[in-house]
N, CA, C and O of each residue as an XYZ file, in Angstrom:
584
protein
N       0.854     -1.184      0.000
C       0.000      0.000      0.000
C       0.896      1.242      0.000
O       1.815      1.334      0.813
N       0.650      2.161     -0.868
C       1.637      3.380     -1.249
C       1.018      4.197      0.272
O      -0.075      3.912      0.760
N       1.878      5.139      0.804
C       1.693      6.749      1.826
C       0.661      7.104      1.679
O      -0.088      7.181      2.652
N       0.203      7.482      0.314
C      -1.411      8.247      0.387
C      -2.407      7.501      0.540
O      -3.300      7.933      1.270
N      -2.619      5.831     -0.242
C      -3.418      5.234      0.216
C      -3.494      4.784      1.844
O      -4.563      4.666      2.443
N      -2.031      4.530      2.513
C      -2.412      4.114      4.016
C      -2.295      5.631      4.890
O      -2.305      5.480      6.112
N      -2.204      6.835      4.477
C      -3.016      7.874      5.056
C      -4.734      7.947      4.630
O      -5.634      8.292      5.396
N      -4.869      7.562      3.339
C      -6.689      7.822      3.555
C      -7.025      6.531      4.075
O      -8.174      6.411      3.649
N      -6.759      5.427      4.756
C      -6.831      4.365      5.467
C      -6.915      5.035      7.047
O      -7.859      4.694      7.759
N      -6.067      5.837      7.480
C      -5.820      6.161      8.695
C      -6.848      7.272      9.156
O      -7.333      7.236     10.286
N      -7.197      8.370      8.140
C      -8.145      9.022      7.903
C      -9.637      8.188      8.241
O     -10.445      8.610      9.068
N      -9.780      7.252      7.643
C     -10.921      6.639      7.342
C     -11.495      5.979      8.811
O     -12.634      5.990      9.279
N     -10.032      5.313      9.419
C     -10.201      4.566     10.742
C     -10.747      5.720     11.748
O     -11.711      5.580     12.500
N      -9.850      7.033     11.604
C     -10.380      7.495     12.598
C     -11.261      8.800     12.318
O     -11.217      9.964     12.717
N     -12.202      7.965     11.320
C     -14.079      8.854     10.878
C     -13.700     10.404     10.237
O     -14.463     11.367     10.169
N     -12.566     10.341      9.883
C     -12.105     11.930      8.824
C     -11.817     11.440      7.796
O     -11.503     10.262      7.621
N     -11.918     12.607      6.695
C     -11.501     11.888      5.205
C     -10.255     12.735      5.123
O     -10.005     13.701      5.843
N      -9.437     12.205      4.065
C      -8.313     13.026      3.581
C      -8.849     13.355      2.184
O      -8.804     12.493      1.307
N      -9.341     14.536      1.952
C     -10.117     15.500      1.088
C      -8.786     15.732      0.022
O      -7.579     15.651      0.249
N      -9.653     16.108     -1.433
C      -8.293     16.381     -2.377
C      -7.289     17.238     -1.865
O      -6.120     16.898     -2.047
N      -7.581     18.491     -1.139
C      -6.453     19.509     -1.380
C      -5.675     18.865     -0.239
O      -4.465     18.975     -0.433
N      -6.058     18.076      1.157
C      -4.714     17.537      2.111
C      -4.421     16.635      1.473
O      -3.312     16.218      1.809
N      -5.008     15.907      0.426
C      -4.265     14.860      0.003
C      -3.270     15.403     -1.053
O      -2.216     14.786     -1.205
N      -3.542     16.612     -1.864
C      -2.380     17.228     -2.663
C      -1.314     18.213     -1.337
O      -0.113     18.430     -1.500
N      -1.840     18.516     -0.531
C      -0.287     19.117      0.647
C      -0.038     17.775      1.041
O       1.137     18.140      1.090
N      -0.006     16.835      1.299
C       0.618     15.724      1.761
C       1.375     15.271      0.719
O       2.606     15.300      0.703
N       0.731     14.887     -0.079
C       1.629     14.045     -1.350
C       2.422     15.084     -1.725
O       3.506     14.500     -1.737
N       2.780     16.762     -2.196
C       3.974     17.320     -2.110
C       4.911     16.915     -0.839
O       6.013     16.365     -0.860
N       4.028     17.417      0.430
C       5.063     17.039      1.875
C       6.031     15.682      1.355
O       7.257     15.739      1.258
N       5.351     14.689      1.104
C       5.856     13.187      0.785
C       7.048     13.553     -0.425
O       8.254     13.514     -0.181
N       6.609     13.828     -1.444
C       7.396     13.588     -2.925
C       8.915     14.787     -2.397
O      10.068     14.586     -2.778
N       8.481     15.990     -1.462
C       9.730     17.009     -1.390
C      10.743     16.409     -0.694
O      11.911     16.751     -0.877
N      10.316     15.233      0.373
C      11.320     14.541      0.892
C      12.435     15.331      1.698
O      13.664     15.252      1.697
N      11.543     16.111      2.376
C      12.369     17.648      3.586
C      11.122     18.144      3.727
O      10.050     18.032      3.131
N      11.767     19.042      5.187
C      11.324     19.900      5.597
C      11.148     20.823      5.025
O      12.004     21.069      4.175
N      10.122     21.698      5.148
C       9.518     23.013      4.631
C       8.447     23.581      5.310
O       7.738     23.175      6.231
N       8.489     24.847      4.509
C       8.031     25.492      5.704
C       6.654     25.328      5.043
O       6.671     24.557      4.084
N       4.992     26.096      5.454
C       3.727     25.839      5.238
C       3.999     27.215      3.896
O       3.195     27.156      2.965
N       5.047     28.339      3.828
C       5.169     29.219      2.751
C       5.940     28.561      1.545
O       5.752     28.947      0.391
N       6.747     27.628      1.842
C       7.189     26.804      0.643
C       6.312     25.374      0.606
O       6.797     24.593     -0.212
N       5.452     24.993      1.114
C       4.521     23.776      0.841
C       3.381     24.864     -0.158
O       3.353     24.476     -1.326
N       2.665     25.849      0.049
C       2.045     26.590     -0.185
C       2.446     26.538     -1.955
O       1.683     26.109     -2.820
N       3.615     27.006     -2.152
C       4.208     27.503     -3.787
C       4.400     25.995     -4.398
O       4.272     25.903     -5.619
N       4.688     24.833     -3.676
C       5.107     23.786     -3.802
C       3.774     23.101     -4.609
O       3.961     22.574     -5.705
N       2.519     23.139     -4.045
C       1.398     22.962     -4.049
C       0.997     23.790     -5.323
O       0.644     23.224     -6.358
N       1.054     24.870     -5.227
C       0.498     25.304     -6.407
C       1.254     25.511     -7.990
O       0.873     26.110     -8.996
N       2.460     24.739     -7.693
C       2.863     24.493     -8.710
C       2.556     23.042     -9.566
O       2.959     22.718    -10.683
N       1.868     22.452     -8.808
C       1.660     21.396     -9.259
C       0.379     21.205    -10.201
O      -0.204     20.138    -10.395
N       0.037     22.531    -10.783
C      -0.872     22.916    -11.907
C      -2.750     22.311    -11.028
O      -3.851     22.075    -11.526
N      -2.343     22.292     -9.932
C      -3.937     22.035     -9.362
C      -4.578     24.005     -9.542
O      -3.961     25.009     -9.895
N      -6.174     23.783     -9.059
C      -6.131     25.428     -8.415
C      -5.472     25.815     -7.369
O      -5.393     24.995     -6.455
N      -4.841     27.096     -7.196
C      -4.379     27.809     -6.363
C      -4.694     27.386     -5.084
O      -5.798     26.910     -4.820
N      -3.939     27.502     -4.388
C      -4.380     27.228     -2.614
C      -3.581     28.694     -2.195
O      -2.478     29.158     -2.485
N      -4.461     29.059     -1.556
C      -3.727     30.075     -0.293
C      -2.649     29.435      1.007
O      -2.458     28.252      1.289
N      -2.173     30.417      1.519
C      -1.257     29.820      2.414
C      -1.669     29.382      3.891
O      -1.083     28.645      4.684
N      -3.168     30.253      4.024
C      -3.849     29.932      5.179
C      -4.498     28.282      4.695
O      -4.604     27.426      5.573
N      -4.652     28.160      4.138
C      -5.610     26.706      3.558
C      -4.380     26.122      3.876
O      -4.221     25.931      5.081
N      -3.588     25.831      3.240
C      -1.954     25.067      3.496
C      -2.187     24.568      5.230
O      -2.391     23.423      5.633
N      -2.040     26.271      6.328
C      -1.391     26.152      7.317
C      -3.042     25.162      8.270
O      -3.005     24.413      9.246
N      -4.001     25.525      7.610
C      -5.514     25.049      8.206
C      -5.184     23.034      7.743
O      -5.585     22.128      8.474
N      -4.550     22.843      6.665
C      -4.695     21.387      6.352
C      -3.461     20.481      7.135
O      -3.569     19.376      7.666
N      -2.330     21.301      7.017
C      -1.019     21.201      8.133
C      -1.794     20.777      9.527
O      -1.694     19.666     10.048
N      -2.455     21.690      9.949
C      -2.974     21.390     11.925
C      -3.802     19.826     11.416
O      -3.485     19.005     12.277
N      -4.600     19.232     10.496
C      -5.290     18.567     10.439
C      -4.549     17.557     10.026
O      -5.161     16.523     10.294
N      -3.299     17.271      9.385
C      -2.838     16.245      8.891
C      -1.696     16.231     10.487
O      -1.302     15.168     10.968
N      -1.358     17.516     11.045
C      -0.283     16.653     12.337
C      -1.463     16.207     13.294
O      -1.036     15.399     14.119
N      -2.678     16.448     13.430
C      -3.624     15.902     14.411
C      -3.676     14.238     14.017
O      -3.674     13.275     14.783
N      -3.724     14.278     12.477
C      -3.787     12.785     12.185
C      -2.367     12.082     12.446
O      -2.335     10.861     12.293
N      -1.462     12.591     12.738
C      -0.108     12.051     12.857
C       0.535     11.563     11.558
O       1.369     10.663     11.459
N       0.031     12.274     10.618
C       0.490     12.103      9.410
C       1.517     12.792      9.101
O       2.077     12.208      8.174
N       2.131     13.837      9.416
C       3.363     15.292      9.150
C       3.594     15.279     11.329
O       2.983     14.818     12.293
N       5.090     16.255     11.022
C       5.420     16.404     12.199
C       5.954     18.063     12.135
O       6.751     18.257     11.218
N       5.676     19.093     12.849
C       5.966     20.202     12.909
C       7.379     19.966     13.666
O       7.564     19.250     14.650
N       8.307     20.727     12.980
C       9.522     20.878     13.803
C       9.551     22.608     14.121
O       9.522     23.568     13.350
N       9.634     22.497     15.889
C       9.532     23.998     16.685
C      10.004     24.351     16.304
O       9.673     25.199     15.476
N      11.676     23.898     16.655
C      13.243     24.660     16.181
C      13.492     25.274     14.800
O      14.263     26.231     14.728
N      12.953     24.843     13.800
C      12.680     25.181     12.759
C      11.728     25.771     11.895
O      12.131     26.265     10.842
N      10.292     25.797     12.238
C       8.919     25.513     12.043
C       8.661     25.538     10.526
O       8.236     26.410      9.768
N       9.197     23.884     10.307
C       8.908     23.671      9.214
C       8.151     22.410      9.414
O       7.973     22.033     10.572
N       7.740     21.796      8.542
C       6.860     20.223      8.724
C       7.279     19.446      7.542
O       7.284     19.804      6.364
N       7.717     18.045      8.191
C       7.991     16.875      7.205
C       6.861     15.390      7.574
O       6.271     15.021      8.589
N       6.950     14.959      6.442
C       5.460     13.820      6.331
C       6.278     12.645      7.347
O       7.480     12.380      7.323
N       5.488     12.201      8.006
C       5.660     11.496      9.228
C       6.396      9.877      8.727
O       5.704      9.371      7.844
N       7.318      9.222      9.018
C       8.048      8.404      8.341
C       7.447      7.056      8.577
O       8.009      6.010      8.255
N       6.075      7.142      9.256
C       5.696      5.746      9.611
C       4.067      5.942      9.486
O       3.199      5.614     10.294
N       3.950      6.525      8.329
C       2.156      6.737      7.974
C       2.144      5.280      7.144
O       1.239      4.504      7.454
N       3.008      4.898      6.202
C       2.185      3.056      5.699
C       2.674      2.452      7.040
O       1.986      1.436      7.134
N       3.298      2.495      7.888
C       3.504      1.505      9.068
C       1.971      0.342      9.408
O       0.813      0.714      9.217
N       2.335     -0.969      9.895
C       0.424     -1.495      9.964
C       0.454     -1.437     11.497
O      -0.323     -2.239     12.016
N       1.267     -0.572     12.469
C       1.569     -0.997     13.876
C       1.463      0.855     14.171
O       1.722      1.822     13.454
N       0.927      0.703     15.656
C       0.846      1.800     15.869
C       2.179      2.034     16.382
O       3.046      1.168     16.504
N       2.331      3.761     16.797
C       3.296      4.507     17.174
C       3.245      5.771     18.384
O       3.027      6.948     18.096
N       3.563      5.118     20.195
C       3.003      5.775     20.671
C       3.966      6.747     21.157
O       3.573      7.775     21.709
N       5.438      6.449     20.960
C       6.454      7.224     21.284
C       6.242      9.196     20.476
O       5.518      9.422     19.506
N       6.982     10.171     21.135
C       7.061     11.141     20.613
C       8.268     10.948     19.464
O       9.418     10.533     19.605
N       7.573     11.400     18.305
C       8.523     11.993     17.460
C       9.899     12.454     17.742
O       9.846     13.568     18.262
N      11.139     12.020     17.598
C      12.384     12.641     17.473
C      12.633     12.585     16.451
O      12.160     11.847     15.586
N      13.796     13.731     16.342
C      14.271     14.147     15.043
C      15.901     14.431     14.798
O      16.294     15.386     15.468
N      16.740     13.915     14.125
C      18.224     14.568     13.845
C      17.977     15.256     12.517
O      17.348     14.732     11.598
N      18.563     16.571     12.478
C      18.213     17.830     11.730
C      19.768     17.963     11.292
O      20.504     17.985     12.278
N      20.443     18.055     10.061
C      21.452     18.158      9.574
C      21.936     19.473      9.134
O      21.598     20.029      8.089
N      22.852     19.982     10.116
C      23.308     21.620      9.923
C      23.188     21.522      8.429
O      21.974     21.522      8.225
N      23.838     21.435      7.234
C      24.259     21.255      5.783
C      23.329     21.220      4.874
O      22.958     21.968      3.969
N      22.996     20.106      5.331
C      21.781     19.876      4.062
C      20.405     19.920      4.483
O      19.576     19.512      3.670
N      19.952     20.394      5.753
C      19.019     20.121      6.525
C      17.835     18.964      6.502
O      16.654     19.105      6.820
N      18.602     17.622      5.964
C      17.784     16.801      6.123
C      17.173     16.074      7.346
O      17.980     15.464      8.048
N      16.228     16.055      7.607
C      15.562     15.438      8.920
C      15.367     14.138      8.334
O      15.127     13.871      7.157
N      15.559     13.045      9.724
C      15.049     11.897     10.026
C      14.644     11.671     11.333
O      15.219     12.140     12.315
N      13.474     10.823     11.367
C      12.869     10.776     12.548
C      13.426      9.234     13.026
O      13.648      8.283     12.276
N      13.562      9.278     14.313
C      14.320      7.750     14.708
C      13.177      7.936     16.387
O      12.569      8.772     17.056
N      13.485      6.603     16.322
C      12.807      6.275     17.920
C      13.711      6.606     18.426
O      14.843      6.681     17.950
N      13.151      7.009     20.102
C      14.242      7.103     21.231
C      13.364      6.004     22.237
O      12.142      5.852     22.254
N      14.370      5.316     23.041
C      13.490      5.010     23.837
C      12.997      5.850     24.979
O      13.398      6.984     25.241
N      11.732      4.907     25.883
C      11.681      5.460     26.847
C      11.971      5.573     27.694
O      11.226      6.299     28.352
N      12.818      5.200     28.207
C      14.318      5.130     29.656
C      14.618      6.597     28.825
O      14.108      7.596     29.331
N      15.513      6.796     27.430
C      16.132      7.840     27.529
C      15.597      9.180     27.913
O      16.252     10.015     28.535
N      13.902      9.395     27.351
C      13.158     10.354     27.590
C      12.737     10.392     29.068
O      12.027     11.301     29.501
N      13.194      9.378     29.836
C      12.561      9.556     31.037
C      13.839     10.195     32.002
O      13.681     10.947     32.963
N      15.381      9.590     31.378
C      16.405     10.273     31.692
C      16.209     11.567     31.664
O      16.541     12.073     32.736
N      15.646     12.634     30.581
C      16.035     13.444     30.104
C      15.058     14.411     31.061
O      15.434     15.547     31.351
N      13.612     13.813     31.592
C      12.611     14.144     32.267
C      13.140     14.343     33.756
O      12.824     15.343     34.401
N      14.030     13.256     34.312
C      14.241     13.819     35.678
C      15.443     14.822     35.986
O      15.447     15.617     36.926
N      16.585     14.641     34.937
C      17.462     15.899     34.472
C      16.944     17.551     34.308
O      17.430     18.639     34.616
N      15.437     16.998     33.516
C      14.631     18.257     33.925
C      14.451     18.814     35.773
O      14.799     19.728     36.521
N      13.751     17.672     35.776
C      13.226     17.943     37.146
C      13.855     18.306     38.190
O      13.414     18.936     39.151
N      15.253     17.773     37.948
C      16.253     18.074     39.077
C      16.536     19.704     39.413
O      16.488     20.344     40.463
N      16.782     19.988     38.330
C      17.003     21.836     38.414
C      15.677     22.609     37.886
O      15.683     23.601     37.158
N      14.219     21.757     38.555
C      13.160     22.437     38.886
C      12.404     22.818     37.404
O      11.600     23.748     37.338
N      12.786     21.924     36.147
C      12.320     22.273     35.035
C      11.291     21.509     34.675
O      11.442     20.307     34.894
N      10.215     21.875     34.152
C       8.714     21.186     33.373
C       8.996     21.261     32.169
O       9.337     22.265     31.543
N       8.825     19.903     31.701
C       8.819     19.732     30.352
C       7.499     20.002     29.710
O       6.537     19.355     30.124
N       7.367     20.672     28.973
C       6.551     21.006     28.004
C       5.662     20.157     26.885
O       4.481     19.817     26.815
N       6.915     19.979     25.992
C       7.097     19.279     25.372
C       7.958     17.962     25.032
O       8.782     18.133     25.931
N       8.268     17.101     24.578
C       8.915     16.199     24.756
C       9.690     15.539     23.302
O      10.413     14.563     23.100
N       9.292     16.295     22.704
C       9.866     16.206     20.876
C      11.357     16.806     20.927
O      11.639     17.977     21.180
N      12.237     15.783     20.639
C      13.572     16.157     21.071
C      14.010     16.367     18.853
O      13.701     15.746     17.836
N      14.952     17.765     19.239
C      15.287     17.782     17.654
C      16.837     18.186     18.097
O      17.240     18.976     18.951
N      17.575     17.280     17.122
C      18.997     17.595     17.198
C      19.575     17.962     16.250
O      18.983     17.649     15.217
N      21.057     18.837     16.002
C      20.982     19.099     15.137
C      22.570     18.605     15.149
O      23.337     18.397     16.090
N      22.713     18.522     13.957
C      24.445     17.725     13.837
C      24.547     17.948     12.297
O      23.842     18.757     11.694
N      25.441     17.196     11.749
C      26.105     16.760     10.433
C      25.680     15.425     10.275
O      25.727     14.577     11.166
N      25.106     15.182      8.689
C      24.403     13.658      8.571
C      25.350     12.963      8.246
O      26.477     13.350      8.557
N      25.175     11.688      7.500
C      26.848     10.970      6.937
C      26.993     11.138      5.591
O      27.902     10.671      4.904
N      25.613     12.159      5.041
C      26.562     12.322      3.433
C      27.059     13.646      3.300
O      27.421     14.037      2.191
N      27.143     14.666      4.678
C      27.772     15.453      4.592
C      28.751     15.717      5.469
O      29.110     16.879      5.658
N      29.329     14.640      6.140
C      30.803     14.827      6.773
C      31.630     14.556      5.697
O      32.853     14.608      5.830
């Protein structure tokens, strides 16, 4: 099963449809293969000879496809890439992590476990900090650009 069919699968399970225009911002998100921002998904989108989309429609289908866990907003950046485990047939209850590549800024999302996030939670706690959030993004050099 191709990304778009097991997103309108995932859509379907949980009683939403994936309507043409999120299914045309997704399938760019998918085919750009990076991060971008909702102003370059926006031009991305409408180059693809459909009608025009505005950039608010973009940023309105963005909140609805990361609710479906289909795309992942990166803070540090605030750009959004299509979620790397939408054909997965197993769910996914861990938070999203991310290594973000100074160079080429390619993101990949990898599991962490949960010992490490729970490390990282009482490291908080120790010097009186609340975690917020829990989406860890790192940023380094990947291995096709060392």
């Amino acid at each position: 099963m191709d990304v778009i069919s097991s997103a309108e699968q995932k859509c379907a399970d949980n009683g939403v449809k994936l309507t043409k225009r999120r299914k045309q911002v997704l399938t760019a998100l998918v085919e750009c293969n990076a991060a971008v921002s909702a102003y370059e998904l926006t031009e991305l989108c409408n180059q693809q000879g459909y009608t025009a989309m505005p950039a608010m429609s973009v940023y309105r289908i963005l909140d609805f496809l990361e609710g479906q866990s289909l795309v992942h907003r990166l803070s540090t950046t605030n750009k959004y890439i299509a979620c790397s485990h939408i054909s997965c047939q197993h769910s996914h209850f861990r938070r999203p992590q991310f290594l973000i590549c100074n160079d080429c800024t390619r993101v990949q999302e990898v599991d962490v476990t949960s010992e490490t996030l729970s490390a990282i939670e009482r490291v908080a706690a120790d010097v009186g900090f609340n975690l917020s959030d829990k989406q860890l993004e790192v940023s380094g050099t990947c291995s096709d650009c060392k």
